[in-house]
GULO-386548 format. One record per residue (C-alpha): residue number from 0; x negated, y, z. Coordinates in Angstrom, 3 decimals, padded with zeros to 6 digits. Each point is the difference from the previous one (the first is absolute). Layout:
BEGIN
<NUM, <X, Y, Z>>
...
//
This chain:
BEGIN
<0, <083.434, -111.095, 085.847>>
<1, <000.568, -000.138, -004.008>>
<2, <-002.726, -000.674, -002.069>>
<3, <000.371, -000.464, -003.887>>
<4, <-002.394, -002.081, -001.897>>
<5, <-001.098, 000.105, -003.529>>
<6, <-002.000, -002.925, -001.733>>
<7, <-000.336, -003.166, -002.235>>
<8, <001.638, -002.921, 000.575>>
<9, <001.096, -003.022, -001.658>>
<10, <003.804, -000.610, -001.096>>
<11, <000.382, -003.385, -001.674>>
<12, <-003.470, -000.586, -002.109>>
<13, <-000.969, 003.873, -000.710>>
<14, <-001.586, 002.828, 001.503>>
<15, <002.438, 003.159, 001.121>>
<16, <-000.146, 003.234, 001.549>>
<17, <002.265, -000.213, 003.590>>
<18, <001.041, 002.557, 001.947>>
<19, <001.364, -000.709, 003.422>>
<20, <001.539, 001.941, 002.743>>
<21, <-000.361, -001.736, 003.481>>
<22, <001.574, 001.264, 003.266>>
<23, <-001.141, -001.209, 003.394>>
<24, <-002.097, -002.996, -001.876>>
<25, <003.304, -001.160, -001.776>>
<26, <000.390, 000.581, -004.364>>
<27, <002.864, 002.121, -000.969>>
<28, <-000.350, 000.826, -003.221>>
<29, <-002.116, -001.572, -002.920>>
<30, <-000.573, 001.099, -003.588>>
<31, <-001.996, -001.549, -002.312>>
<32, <-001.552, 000.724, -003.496>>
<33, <-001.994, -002.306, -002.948>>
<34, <-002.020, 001.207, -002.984>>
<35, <003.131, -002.261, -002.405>>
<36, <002.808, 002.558, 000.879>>
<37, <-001.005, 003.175, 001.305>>
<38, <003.622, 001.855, 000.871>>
<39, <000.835, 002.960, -002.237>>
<40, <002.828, 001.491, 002.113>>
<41, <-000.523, 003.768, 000.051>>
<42, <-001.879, 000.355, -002.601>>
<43, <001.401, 002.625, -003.153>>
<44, <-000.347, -000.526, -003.472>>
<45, <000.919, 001.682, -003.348>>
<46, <001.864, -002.623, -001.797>>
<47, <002.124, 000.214, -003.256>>
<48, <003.587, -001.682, -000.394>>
<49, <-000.419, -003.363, -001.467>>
<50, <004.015, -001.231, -000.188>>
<51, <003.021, 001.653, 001.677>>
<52, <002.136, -003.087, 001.850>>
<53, <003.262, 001.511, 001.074>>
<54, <001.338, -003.642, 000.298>>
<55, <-001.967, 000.114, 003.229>>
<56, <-000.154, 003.800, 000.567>>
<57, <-003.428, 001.045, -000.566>>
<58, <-002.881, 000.208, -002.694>>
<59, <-003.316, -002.327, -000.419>>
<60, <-002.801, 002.358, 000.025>>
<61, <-003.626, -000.451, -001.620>>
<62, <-003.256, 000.556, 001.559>>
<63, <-002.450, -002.049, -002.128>>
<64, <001.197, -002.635, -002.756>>
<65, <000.267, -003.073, 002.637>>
<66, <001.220, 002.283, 002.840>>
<67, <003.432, 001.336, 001.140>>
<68, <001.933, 000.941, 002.638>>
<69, <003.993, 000.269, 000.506>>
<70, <001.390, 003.408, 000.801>>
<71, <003.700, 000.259, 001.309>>
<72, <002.517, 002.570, -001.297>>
<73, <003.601, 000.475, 001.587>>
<74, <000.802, 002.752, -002.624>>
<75, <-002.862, 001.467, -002.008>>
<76, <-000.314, -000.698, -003.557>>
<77, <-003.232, -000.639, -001.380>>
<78, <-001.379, -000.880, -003.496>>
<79, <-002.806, -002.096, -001.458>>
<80, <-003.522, 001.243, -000.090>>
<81, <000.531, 003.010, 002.714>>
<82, <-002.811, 000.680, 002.376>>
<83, <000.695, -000.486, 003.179>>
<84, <-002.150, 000.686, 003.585>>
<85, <001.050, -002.440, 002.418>>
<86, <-000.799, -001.882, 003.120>>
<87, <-000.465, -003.781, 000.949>>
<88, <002.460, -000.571, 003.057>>
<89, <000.019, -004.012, -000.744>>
<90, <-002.706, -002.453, -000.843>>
<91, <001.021, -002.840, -002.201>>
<92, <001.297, -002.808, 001.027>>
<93, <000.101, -003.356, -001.887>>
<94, <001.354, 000.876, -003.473>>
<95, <001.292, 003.273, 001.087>>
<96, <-002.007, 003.019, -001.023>>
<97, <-001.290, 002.865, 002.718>>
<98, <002.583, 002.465, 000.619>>
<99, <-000.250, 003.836, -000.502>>
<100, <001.593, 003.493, 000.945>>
<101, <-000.110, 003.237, -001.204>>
<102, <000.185, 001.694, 003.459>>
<103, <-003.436, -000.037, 000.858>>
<104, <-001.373, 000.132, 003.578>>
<105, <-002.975, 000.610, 001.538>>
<106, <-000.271, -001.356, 004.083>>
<107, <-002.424, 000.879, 002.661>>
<108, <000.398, -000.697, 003.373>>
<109, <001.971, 002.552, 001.145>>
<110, <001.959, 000.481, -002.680>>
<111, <001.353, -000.738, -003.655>>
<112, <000.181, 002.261, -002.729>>
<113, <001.934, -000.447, -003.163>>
<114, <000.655, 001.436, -003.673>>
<115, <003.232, 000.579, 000.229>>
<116, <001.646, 003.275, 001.746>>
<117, <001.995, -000.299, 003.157>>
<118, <000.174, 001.051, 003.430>>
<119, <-002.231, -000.695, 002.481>>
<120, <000.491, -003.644, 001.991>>
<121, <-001.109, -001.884, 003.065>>
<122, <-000.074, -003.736, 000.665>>
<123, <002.597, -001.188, 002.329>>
<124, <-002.375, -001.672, 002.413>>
<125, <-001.180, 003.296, 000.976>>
<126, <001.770, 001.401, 003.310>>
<127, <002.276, 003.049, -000.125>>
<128, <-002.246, 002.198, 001.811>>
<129, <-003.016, -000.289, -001.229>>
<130, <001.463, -000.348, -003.695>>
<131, <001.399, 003.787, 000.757>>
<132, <-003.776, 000.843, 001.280>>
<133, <-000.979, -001.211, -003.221>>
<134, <002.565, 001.595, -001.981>>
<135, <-000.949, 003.515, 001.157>>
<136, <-003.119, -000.393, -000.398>>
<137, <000.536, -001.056, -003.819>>
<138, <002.168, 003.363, -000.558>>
<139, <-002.051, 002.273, 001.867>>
<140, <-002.640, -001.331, -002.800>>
<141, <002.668, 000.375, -002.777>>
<142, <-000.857, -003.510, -000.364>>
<143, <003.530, -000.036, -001.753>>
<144, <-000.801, 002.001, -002.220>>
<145, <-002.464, -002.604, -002.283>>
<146, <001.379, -000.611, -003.128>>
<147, <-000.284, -004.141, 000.949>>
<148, <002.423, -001.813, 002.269>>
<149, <-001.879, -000.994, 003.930>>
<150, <001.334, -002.464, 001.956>>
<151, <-001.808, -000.093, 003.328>>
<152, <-001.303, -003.517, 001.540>>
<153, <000.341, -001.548, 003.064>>
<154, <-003.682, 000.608, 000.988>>
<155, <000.380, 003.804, 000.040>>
<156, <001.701, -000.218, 003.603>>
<157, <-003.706, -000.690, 001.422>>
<158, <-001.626, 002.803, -002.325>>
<159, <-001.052, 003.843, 000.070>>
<160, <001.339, 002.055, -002.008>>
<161, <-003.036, 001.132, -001.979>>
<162, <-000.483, -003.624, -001.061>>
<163, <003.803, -000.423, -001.666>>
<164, <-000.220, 003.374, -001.524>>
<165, <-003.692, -000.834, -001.399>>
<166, <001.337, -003.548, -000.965>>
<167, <002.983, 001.998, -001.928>>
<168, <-001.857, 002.118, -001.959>>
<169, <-002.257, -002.538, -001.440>>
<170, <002.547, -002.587, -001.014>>
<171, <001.919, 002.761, -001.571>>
<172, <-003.177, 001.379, -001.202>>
<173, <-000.862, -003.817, -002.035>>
<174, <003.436, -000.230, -000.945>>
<175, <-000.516, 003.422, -002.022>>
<176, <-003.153, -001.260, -001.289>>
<177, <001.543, -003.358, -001.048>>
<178, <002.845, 001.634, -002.057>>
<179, <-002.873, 002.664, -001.604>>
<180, <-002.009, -003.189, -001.315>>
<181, <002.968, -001.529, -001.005>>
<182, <000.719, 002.007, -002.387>>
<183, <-002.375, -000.597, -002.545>>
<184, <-000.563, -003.415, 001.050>>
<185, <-000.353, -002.697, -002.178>>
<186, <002.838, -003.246, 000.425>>
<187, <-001.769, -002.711, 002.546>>
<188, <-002.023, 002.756, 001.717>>
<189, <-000.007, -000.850, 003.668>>
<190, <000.161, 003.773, 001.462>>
<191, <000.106, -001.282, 003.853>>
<192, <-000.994, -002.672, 002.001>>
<193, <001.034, -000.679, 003.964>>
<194, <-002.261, -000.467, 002.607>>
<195, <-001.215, -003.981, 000.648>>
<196, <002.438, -001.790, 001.831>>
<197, <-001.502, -000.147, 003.012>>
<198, <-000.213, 004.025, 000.597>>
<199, <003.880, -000.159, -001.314>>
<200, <000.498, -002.317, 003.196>>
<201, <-002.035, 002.602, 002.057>>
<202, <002.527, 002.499, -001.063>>
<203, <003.115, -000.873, 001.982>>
<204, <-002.393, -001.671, 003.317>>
<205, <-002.221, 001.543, 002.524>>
<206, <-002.773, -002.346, 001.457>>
<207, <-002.337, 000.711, 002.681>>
<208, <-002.674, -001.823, -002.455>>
<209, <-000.821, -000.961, -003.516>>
<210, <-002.469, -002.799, -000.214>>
<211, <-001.071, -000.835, -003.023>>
<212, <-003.529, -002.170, -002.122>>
<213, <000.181, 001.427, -003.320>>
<214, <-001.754, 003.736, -000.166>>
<215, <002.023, 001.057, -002.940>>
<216, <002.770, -000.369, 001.983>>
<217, <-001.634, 001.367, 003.313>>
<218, <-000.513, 003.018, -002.017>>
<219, <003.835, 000.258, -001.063>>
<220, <000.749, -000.335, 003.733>>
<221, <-001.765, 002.471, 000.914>>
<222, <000.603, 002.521, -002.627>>
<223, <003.739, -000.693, 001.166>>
<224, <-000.919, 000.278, 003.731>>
<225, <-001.811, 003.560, -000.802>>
<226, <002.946, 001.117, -002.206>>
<227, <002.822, -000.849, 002.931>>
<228, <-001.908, 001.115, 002.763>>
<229, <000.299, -003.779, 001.166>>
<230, <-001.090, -000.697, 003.409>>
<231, <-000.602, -003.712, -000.976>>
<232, <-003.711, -001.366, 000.813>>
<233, <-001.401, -001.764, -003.651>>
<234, <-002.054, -002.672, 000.492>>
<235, <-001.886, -001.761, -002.826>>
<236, <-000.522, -003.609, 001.283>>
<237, <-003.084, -001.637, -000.632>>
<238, <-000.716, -003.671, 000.676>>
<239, <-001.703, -002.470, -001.618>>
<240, <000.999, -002.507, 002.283>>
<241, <003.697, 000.641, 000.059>>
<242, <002.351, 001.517, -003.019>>
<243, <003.129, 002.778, 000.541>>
<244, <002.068, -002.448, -001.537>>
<245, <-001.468, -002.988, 002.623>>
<246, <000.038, 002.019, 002.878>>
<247, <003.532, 000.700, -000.803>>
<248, <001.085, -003.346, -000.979>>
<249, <001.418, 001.123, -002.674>>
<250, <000.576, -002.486, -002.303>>
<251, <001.368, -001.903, 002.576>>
<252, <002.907, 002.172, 000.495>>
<253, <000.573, 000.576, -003.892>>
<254, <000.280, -003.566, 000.307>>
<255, <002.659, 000.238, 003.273>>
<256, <002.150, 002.938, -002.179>>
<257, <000.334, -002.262, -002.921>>
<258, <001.498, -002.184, 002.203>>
<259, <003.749, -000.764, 000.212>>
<260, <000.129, -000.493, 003.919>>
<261, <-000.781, 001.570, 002.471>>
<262, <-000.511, -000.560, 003.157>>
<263, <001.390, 002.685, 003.054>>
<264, <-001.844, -000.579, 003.555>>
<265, <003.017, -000.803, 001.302>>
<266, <000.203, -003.425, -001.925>>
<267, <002.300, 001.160, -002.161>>
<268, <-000.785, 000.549, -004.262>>
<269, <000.623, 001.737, -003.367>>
<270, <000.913, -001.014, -003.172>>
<271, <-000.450, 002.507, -002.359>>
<272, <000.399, -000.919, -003.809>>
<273, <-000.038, 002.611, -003.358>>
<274, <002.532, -000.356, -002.538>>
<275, <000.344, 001.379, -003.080>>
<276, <003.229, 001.739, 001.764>>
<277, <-000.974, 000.752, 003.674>>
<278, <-002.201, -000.903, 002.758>>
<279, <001.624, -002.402, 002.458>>
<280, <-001.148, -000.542, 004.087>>
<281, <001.218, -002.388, 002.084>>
<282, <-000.107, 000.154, 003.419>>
<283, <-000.658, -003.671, 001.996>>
<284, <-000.682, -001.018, 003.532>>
<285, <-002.597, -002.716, -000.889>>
<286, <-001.083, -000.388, 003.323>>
<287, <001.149, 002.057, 002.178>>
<288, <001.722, -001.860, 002.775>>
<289, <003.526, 001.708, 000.633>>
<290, <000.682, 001.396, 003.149>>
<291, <002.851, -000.330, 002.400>>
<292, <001.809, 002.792, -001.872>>
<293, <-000.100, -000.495, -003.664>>
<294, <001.292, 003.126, -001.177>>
<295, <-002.896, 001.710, 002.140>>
<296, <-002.504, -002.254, -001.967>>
<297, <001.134, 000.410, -003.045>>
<298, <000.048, 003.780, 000.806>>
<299, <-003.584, 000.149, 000.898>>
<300, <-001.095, -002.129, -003.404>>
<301, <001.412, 002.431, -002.072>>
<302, <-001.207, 002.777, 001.831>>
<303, <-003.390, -001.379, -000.617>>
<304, <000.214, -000.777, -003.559>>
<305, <001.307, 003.743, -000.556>>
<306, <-003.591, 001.239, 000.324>>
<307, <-001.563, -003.233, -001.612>>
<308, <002.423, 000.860, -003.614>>
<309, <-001.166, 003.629, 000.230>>
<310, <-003.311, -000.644, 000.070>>
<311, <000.065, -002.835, -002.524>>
<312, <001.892, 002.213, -002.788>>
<313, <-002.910, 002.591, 000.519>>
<314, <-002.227, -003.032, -000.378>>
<315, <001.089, -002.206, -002.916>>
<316, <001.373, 003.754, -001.457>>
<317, <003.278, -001.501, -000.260>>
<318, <002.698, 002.230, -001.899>>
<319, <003.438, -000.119, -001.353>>
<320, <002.561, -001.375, 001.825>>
<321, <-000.793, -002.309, 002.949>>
<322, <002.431, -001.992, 001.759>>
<323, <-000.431, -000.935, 003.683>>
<324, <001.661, -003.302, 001.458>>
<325, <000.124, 000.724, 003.695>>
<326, <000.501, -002.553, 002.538>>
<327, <004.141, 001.043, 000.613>>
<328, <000.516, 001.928, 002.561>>
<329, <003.675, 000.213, 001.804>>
<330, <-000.424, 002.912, 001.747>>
<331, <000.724, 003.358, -001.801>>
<332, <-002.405, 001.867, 002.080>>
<333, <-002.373, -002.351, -000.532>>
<334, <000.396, 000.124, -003.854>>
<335, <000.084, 004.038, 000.217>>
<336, <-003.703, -000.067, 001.977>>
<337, <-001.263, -002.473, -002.466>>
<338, <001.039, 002.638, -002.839>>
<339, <-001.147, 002.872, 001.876>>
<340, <-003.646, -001.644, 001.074>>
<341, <-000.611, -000.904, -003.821>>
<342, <000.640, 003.581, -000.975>>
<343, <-002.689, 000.808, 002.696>>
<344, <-002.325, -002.630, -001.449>>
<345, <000.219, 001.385, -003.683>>
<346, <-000.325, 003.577, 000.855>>
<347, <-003.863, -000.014, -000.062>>
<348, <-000.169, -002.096, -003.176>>
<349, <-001.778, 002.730, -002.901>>
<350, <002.653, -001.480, -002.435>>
<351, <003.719, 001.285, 000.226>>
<352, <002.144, -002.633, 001.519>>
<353, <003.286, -000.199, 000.998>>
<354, <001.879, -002.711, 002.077>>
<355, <003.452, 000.235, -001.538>>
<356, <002.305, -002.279, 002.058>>
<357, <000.380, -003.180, 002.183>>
<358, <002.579, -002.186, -001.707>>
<359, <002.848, -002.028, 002.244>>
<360, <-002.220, -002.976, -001.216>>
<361, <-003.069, 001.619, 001.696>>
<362, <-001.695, 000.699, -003.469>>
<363, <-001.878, 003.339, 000.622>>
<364, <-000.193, 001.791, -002.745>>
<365, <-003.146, 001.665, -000.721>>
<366, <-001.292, 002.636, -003.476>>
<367, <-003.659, 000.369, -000.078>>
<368, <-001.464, 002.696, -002.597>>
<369, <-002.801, -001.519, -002.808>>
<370, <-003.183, 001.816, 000.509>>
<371, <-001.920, -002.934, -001.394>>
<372, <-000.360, -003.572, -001.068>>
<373, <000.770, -002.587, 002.421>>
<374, <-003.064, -001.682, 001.463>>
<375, <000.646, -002.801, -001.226>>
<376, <000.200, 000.911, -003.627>>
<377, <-003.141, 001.603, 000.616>>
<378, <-001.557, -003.374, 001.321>>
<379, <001.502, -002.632, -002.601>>
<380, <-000.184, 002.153, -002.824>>
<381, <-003.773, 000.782, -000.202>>
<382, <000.074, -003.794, 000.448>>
<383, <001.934, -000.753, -003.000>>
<384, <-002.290, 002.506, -002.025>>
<385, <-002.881, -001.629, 001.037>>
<386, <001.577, -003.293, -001.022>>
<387, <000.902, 001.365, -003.120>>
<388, <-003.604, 000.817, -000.865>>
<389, <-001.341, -003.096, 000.680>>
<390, <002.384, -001.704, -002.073>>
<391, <-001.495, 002.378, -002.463>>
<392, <-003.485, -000.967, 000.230>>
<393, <000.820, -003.374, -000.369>>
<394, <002.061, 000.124, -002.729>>
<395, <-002.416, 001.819, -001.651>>
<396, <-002.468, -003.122, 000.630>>
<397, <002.026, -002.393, -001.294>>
<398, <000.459, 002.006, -002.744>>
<399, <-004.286, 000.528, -000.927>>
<400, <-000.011, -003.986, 000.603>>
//
C-alpha cells in the first residue's frame, strides 16, 4: 500500500511544507518547501531584454529592477529592450540567476502541452501497445490537429480516454488564454503560475491514500482527487496528541537523508557526497561478513545497493551526473545483471534517468534529469537565510547602541 503525506515539518531551525510518498511503511520520495524560497519553475512572465551576452550565448532578461533571469540562444538574435514571454525552467542557484525558455509548456498528468508546433509524442516509458491504444485514440479526436505541440506522459497508460482528451483540451485551452493576455501585458506580469509542489508530485504517482493536517491543502487534494477520478481515500488527520510529521518521524529521516552513509540491512553502507561536478556513491561491505565465495558476496551487495541508490536519488533529488563505485565484480555476467537490475530500479523514478555505462573500473555511469533543487540545498539554504537575518537584527542593534 502507498500512501503520500502532506504536512509541516521542521528542516534545520524552520517550519516547511513536506510532502512524502511512502510505500509499504518505507519513504520514497520527499519534497520539501519554506516561506524564504518558494520555487518559481513553471511559472511565465513578460519580461523585456535587459543585455544581449553572446560571449555566453544568451540574453539577461528583466522582470522587476532587482530581478532577472538568463535565457539561452543557440542562434536567434535578439536586441535590447524587446518584450519577451518566457518560462522559468531553472531556479537560481548561488550567484547564478533562474533560467528561462521561450517554449512554454503546460503539464498535467497525463500529458504535456507546449507552444511550439510539432507532431504529436509519447514518453518512452510507455509500452508499445498501449502507446498505439493511446495514439488512436488521440487521432480519432484530431487531437493532432491543436495548434500546440502534446507530448503524452507516462501516467496515461493507466487512464480512460475521456480523461486525456479532457486533460488536452484544457491545457491547450490555458495555453491560448496565456498567449491572449500576453499580449497586452505589461513587462514583470506573472501570466501563469503551476500548481503547489506537492500536487506537481501527485502528477506523475498514484497512491492508494493522501493523508494530510492542513485543510487548505486537504481541499487541493481533493479538488485533484475529484478532477482525476482518483480512487485514493483522503484522510484529514486530526490529533492533538500526536502530529503528521511525529507520527511519521519525519524529521528524523530528513535528518538520515542528509546523511552521508548509509547503512544497507545487509551490513553493508553508502557514501554518497555532492560536488559541484557530480554526485559520487561508493559501495562498502562495512560489515558484512564475506562468504565462502567472494564473488557471490560481493554480487549480492551490489545487488542490494542497486535499489538503495534508486531510491536515494528520488530522495535527496539528486541530478546531473552521478558516478557509482561498485564493489568490482570479475564476472561479465555478473557486471551485465548489475547494469540491467539498475535500469529496472530507475524505471519508476518520475524524473528521466538514464544509466549510461559500467566502466572496466566498475564506475557505473549514471544521468539523472533536474526537476528540482537538491534536498539538501533546500535544507542548508533556508538555514543560511535565516542566519543571514539574524546577523541583520543584530547588526542593526549594535548599530542603535
Amino acid at each position: 500500500m502507498s500512501e503520500f503525506i502532506v504536512t509541516e515539518t521542521t528542516a534545520g531551525d524552520r517550519l516547511v511544507l513536506a510532502a512524502a510518498l511512502f510505500s509499504e511503511g518505507k519513504m520514497q520520495e520527499l519534497q520539501i518547501q519554506g516561506d524564504t524560497r518558494r520555487s518559481l519553475v513553471g511559472c511565465i512572465y513578460m519580461g523585456v531584454v535587459d543585455q544581449t551576452a553572446p560571449q555566453i550565448g544568451g540574453a539577461f532578461l528583466r522582470i522587476e529592477k532587482s530581478f532577472r533571469v538568463f535565457l539561452p540562444l543557440k542562434h536567434d538574435k535578439i536586441r535590447a529592450s524587446r518584450r519577451i514571454l518566457f518560462q522559468i525552467t531553472k531556479d537560481a542557484a548561488g550567484r547564478k540567476e533562474p533560467v528561462a525558455t521561450q517554449n512554454l509548456s503546460l503539464s498535467g498528468k497525463y500529458a504535456v502541452v507546449s507552444r511550439n508546433p510539432g507532431k504529436l509524442s509519447f514518453s518512452s516509458k510507455l509500452e508499445e501497445e498501449r502507446k498505439e491504444l493511446l495514439k488512436k485514440w488521440l487521432l480519432d479526436e484530431e487531437i493532432d490537429q491543436i495548434s500546440h505541440r502534446v507530448l503524452v506522459r507516462t501516467a496515461a497508460a493507466w487512464c480512460e480516454k475521456a480523461d486525456i482528451i479532457k486533460e488536452i483540451h484544457l491545457l491547450s485551452e490555458e495555453l491560448d488564454r496565456i498567449l491572449s493576455e500576453a499580449e497586452n501585458a505589461r513587462t514583470g506580469k506573472l501570466l501563469y503560475e503551476p500548481d503547489p509542489f506537492y500536487i506537481q508530485m501527485l502528477k506523475s504517482l498514484a497512491p492508494d491514500k493522501m493523508t494530510t493536517d492542513i485543510p487548505a491543502v486537504h481541499a487541493r487534494l481533493s479538488d485533484y482527487a475529484d478532477k482525476y477520478h482518483e480512487a485514493a481515500e483522503i484522510v484529514s488527520y486530526e490529533n492533538r496528541k500526536l502530529s503528521l510529521d511525529v507520527l511519521y518521524n519525519l524529521p528524523r529521516e530528513l535528518e538520515k537523508i542528509l546523511q552521508k552513509q548509509v547503512w544497507l540491512k545487509s551490513g553493508a553502507f553508502l557514501v554518497i557526497e555532492q560536488t559541484e561536478a557530480f554526485v559520487s556513491i561508493d559501495v562498502n561491505t562495512g560489515k558484512h561478513t564475506k562468504g565462502k565465495i567472494p564473488e557471490e558476496t560481493y554480487r549480492k551487495i551490489n545487488l542490494e545497493a542497486v535499489w538503495e541508490i534508486a531510491r536515494q536519488l528520488r530522495l535527496r533529488n539528486l541530478s546531473g551526473m552521478i558516478l557509482v563505485d561498485f564493489i568490482s565484480l570479475k564476472s561479465e555476467d555478473h557486471k551485465k545483471e548489475l547494469t540491467a537490475v539498475m535500469k529496472k530500479a530507475v524505471r519508476t523514478d518520475r524524473v528521466h534517468t538514464d544509466v549510461i555505462d559500467l566502466t572496466p573500473l566498475g564506475i557505473m555511469e549514471i544521468v539523472r534529469q533536474k526537476a528540482a533543487r537538491p534536498l539538501s540545498e533546500e535544507v542548508f539554504t533556508g538555514m543560511k537565510v535565516k542566519m543571514n537575518e539574524a546577523e541583520k537584527i543584530l547588526t542593526n542593534q549594535e548599530e542603535m547602541n
